[in-house]
N, C-alpha and C positions, 0 to 999 in steps of 0.2 A: 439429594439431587434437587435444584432448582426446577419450579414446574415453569414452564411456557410461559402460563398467567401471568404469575408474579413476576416473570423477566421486563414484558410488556409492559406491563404495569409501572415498575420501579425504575425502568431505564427509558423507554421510549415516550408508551405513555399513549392510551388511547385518542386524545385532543391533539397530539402530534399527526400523526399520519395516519390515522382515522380507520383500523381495520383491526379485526381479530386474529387475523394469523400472522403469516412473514410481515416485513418492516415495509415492503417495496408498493402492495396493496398495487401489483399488477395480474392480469387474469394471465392464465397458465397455461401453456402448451404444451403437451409430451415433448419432453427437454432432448435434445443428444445430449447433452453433456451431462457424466456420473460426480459425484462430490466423494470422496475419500478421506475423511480425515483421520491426519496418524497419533502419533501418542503425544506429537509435540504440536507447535502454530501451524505445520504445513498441512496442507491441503490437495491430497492428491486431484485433480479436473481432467476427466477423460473426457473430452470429445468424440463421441462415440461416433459420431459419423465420418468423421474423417478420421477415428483410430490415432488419435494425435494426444500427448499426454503433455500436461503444466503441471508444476507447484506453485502456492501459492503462501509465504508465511504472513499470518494474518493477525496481529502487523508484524513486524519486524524491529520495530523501536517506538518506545513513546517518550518525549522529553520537554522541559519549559525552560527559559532562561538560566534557572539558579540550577539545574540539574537533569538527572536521567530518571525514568520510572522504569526504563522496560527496555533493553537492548538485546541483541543479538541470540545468545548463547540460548541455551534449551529452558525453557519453562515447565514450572509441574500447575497441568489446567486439564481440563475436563471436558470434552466436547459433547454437548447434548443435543440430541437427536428430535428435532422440533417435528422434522418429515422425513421423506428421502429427499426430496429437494431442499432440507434447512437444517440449519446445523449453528452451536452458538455456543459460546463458554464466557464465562465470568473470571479476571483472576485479576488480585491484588497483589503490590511487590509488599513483603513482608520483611520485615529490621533482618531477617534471617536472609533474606533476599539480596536486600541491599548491603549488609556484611561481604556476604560473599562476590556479589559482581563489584564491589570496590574492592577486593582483593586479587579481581582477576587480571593477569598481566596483559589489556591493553596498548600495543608499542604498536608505532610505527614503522615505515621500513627501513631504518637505520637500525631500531630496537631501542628506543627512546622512549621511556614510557608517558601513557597518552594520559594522562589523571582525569576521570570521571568523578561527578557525586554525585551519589544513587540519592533518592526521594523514595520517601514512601506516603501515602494520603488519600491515590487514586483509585477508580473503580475504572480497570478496559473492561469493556465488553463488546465483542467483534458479532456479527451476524454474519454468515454463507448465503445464498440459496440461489437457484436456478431456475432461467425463464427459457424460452424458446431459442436456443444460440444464444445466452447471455448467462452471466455471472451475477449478480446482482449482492453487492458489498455496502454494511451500517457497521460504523465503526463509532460506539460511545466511548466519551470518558467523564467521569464523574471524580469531584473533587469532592472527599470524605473528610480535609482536613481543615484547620479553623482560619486559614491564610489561603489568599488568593497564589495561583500560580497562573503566571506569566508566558504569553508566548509559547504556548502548549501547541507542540508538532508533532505529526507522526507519519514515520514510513511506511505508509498505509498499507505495506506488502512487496517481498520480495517476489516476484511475479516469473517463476522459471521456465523455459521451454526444455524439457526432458526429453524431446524427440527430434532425431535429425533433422524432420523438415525444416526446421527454424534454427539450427545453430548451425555456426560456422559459415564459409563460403562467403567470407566479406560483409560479417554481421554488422557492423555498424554502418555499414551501404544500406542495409534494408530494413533499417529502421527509422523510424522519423518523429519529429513532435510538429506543431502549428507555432507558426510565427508569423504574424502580420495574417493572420487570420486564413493564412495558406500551410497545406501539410508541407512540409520540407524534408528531405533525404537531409538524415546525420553526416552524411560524407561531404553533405557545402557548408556545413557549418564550421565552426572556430573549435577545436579541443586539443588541451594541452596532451594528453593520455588515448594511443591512438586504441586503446581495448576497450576504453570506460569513459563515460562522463559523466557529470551533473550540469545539468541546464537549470537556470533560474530565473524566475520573472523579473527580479530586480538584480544586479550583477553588486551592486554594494553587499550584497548581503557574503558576499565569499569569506568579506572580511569577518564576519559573524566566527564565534570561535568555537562553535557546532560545529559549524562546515570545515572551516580554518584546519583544523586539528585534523582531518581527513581528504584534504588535498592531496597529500602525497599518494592518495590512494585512487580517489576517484578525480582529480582533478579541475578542470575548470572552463567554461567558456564565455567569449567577448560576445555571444549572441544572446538576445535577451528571449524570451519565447512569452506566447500567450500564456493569461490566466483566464479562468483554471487549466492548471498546465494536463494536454492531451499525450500521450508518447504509444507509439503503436510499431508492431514491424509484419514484415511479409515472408510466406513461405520461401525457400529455393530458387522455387519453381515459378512463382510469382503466381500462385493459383489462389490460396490464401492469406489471410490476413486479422490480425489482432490489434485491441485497441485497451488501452487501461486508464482511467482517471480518475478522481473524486475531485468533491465541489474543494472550493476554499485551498484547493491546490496550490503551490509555487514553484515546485520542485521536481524533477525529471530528472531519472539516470535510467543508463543504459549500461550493461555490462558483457565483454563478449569474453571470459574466460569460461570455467568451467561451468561458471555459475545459469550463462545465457540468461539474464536477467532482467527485467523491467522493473521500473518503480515509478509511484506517485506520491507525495508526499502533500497529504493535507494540514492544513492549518487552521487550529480552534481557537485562537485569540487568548486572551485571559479567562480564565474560569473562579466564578470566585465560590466561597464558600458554598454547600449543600446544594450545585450546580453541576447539571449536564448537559454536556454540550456531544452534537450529534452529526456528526457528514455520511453522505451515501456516496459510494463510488461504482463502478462500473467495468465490466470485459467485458466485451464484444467481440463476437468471431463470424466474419461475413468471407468476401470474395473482394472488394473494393477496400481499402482503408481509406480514401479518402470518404468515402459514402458514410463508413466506420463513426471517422475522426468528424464528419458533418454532424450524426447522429446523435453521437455523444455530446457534442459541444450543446446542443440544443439542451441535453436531461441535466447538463450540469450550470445551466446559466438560466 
């Protein structure tokens, strides 16, 4: 088992963020919100005050220009127990890794198959922990291999609402992201797919054959949204409200099937050799979203 210490040490780095314990070096308040994590990425998050339950998979994909590190399907990783508020695993894709999810039948909804190429080189290591109604997310990647990679993104988390209060009843009505520096309802926006979208700060980028390949899925819109990109939704009831981002973001989906999903998608630039590169992201759970999505924009810019 990885101690604490050495995690700090070899990924973050005490002259980064300046503290001996979590990544976030915020003072701590008796949390509502419990952290649960299962035997894979997800993340059980009870809000204990409002009795409201999220997953969270942490991340969901990691990928650079010439290929994938880390997609979807289930991972074998370890989550170590820093606190009850902090929680943190180390995992590398391994030739045995990448064998296998380039063998997995990827298809689109025709049944077209989708050709991936797995990479292996890199070090994730994702960070949990909890503050006072907030989620506080560090998400590292570290390039172990002798070549720089390119354009290293990640879906910083599949973000799920598990509980009535948030799904269904005209999900993508009550959700929004910030455009023109205003929160916006999903429902005046442009989307090709009236269950799902990806919003992006630059709308060229659809053409990107990342994105490209999975159109048919999540589809596309003609509205451009701020960076870093915010995406937030509200209870039923309109009583509460959730907020999710990380810095160096561009990328916002929403998904209203089973899944009830949020996502943020950051972005770490080129990494080049014996380098790490680091973003902190954020949930927030208030009453207001715009207050939320105010708040947020401040820790991430």
């Amino acid at each position: 088992m990885v101690k604490r210490r050495d995690f700090i040490k070899s990924v973050i780095g005490l002259t980064v963020f300046g503290f001996t314990g979590c990544s976030h070096n915020r003072s701590r308040k008796v949390s509502a919100i419990v952290l649960q994590p299962t035997d894979c990425r997800f993340v059980n998050i009870h809000h204990s005050g409002w009795d409201l339950m999220w997953q969270l998979q942490l991340p969901e994909t990691v990928s650079c220009r010439e290929g994938s590190f880390m997609t979807w399907p289930k991972i074998n990783q370890e989550w170590i127990k820093q606190s009850k508020q902090c929680w943190y695993y180390k995992w590398r894709p391994t030739k045995e890794y990448a064998a296998q999810q380039q063998s997995y039948p990827h298809r689109d909804s025709q049944g077209n198959l989708i050709k991936l190429k797995f990479l292996t080189g890199v070090l994730v290591q994702p960070l949990i922990e909890t503050y006072d109604n907030e989620v506080a997310l560090t998400l590292a990647i570290g390039n172990e291999s002798n070549k720089t990679f390119v354009d290293v993104r990640s879906d910083g988390g599949c973000f799920q609402a598990r509980s009535t209060a948030f799904q269904n009843d005209n999900e993508a009505g009550r959700c929004y992201v910030v455009k023109d520096g205003k929160v916006v309802n999903m429902k005046n926006l442009h989307r090709t797919k009236s269950i799902r979208c990806k919003y992006l700060v630059d709308v060229t980028e659809y053409e990107d054959k990342r994105f490209s390949q999975y159109e048919w899925f999540w589809g596309r819109s003609n509205d451009k949204i701020d960076y870093p990109v915010i995406v937030g939704a509200v209870s039923r009831d309109g009583s509460k409200a959730v907020v999710i981002g990380y810095e160096h973001s561009t990328s916002a989906m929403q998904n209203g099937d089973s899944h009830h999903c949020l996502h943020s998608m950051p972005t770490f630039g080129d990494i080049k050799p014996d380098t790490t590169v680091i973003r902190k992201g954020y949930i927030l759970f208030g009453k207001n979203l715009t207050a939320l999505a105010n708040e947020l924009r401040k820790r991430l810019t």
